[in-house]
C-alpha positions in Angstrom: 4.0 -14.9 -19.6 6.1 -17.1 -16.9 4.5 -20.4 -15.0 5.3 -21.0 -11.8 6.3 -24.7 -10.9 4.2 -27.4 -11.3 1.5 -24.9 -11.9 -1.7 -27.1 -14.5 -1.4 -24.7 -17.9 -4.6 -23.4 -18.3 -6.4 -21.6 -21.7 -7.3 -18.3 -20.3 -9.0 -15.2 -21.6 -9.6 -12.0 -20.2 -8.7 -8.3 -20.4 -8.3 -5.3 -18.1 -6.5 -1.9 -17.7 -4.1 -1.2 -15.3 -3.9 2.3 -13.6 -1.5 5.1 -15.8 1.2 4.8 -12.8 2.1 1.4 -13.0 4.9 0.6 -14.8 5.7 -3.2 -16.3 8.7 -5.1 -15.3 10.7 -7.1 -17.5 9.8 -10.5 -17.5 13.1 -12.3 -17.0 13.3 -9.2 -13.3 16.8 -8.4 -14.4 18.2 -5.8 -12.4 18.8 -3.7 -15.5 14.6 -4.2 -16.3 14.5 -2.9 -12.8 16.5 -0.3 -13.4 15.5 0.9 -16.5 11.8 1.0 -14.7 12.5 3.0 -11.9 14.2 5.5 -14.1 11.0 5.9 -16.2 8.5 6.5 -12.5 11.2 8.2 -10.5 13.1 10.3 -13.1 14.8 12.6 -10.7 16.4 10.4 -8.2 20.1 10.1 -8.2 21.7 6.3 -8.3 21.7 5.3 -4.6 17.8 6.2 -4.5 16.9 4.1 -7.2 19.3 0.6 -6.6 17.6 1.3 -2.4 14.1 1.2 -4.6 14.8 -1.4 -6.3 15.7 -3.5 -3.3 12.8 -2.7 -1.2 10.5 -3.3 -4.3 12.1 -6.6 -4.7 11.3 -8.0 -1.5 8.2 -7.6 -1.8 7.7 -10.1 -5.3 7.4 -13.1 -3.0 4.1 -11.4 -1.7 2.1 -11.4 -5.4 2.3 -15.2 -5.3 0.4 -17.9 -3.4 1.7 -20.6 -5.6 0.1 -22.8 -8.5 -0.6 -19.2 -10.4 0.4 -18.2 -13.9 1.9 -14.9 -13.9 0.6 -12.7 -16.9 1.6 -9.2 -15.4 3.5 -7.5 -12.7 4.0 -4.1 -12.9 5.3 -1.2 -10.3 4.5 2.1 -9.3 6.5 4.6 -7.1 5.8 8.3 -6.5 4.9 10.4 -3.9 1.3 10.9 -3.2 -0.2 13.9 -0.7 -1.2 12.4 3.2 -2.8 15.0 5.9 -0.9 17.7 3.6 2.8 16.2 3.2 4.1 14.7 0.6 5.0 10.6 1.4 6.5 8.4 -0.6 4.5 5.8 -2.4 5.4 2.9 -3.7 3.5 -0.4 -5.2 3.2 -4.0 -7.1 1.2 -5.3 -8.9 0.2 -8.9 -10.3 -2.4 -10.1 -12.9 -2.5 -13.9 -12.6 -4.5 -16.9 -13.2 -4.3 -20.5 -11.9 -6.8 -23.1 -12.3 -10.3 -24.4 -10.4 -12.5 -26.9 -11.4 -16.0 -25.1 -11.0 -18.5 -24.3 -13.8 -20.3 -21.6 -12.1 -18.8 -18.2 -10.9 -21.3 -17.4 -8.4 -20.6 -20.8 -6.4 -16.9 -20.1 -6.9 -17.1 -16.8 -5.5 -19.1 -18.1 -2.5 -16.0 -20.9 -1.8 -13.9 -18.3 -2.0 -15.5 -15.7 0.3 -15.8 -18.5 3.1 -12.5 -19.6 2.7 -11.3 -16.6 3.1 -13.6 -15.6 6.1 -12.5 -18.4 8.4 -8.3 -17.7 7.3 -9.0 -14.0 8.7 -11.5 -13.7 10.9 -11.8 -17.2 12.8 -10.2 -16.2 15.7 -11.9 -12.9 16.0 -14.7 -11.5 18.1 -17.4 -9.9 16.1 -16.0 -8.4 13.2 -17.9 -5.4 11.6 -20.3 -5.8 8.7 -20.3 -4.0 5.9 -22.9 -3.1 3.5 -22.2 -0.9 0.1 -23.9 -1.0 -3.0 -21.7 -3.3 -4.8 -20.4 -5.2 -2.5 -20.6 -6.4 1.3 -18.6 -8.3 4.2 -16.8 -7.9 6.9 -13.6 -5.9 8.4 -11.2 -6.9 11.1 -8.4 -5.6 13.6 -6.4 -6.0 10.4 -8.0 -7.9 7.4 -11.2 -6.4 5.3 -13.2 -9.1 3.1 -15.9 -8.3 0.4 -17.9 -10.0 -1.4 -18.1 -7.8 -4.9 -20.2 -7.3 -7.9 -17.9 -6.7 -11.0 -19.1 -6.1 -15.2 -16.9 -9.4 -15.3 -19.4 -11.5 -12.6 -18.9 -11.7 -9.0 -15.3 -11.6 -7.0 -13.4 -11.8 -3.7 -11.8 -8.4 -2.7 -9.6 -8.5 0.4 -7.3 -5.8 2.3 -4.5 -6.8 5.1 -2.4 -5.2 7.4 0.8 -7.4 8.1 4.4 -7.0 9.3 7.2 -8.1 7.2 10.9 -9.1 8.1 13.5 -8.3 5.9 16.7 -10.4 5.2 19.7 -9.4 7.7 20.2 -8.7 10.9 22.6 -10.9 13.0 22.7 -11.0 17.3 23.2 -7.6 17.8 21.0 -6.4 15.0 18.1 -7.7 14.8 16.4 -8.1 11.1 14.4 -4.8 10.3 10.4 -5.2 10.9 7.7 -3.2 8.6 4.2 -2.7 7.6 2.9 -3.7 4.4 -0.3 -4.1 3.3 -1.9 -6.6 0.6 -5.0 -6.3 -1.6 -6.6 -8.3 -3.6 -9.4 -9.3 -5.8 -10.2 -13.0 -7.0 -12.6 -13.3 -10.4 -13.7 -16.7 -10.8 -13.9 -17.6 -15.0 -16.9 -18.8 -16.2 -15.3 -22.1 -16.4 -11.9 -23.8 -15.7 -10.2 -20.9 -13.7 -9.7 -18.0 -11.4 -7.8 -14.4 -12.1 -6.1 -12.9 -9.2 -5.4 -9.2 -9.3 -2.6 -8.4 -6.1 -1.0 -5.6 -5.1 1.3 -5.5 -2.2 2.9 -2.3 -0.5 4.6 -1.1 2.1 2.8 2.6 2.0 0.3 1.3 4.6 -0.8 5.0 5.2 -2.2 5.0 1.6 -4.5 2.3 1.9 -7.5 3.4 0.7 -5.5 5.0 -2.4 -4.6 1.4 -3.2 -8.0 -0.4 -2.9 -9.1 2.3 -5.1 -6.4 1.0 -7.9 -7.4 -2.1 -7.3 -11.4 -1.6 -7.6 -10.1 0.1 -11.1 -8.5 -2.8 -12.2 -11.9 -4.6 -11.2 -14.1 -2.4 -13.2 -12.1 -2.8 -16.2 -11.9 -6.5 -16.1 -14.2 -9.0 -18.6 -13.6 -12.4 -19.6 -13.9 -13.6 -23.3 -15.0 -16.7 -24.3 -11.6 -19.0 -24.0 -10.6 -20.1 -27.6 -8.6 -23.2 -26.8 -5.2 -23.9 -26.3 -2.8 -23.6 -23.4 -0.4 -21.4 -21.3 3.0 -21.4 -22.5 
């Protein structure tokens, strides 16, 4: 388990299961953790494939984080997955975190959350579209969808985005490389004292409803215990 600066340490409990394909990193992200966990999801790629991975995977560990969280879990998945008949590469990360909030009741949390969320995405936008399932409803944008969600664990925050990243390089003549990524994720507030923050951040943007379907997984799986004292290391 790894804080992130200044982040309050926090006595947490919860559990959850992760889908079969994700792999966990190493703790300390050495490149011989990263390495050794490539090998294990992409078994039959030569040297050059994996370390060009690894990179790509890498740049994307800034994205899991929005500061002030404890990281429990980050894991990776890479593969290829079927899309309109072709095989396409596919490729993942995943968080488990938790960081504090002073609230007492999960519902109330869950509402802050939602309309916080709500005005960051959709503020500036004309009439986005409702959306009404059984467990869950809200509202999707030109490029963000927001849910509120009805989880074993209590209530929770699910959110989708399309974005653009730019990667490090590129000089005068060559300008930085731009791509898609996408990020999910799903906020559970704690009965008491905290939130837990399942993310997953990707660059397969054409296999976006394969990843909100490992991230409602994750949901599904996840219950909190009663805390038993004690902090965060």
């Amino acid at each position: 388990m790894t804080a992130a600066d200044g982040a309050r340490k926090i006595p947490y409990a919860f559990s959850y299961r992760v889908p079969d394909e994700f792999v966990r990193l190493p703790e300390a992200g050495t490149l011989a953790g990263w390495d050794e966990a490539l090998g294990r999801l992409m078994p039959d790629a030569d040297e050059d494939r994996l370390a060009a991975a690894g990179l790509q995977m890498r740049r994307f560990l800034p994205l899991l984080s929005e500061g002030g969280e404890t990281t429990v879990l980050t894991a990776m998945c890479a593969g290829t997955e079927e899309v309109d008949g072709d095989e396409r590469l596919s490729m993942g990360l995943l968080a488990v975190s938790a960081q504090a909030s002073d609230h007492d009741d999960q519902l109330m949390a869950a509402e802050g959350i939602y309309r916080a969320k709500e005005q960051k995405f959709f503020a500036g936008e004309r009439e986005p579209r409702e959306l009404d399932y059984e467990l869950g409803k809200g509202l999707q944008g030109t490029q963000d969808m927001l849910l509120a969600v009805k989880l074993p664990g209590g209530p929770g925050v699910m959110s989708a985005s399309l974005r653009s990243l730019t990667l490090p390089g590129g000089d005068a003549e060559t300008p930085a490389p731009v791509i898609p990524f996408a990020s999910l994720q799903l906020i559970m507030p704690a009965p008491r004292g905290y939130c837990a923050y399942v993310t997953i951040a990707t660059p397969s943007v054409f296999l976006l409803d394969s990843y909100c379907m490992r991230l409602a997984h994750v949901g599904r799986t996840f219950g909190f215990d009663v805390p038993a004292g004690g902090d965060l290391a």
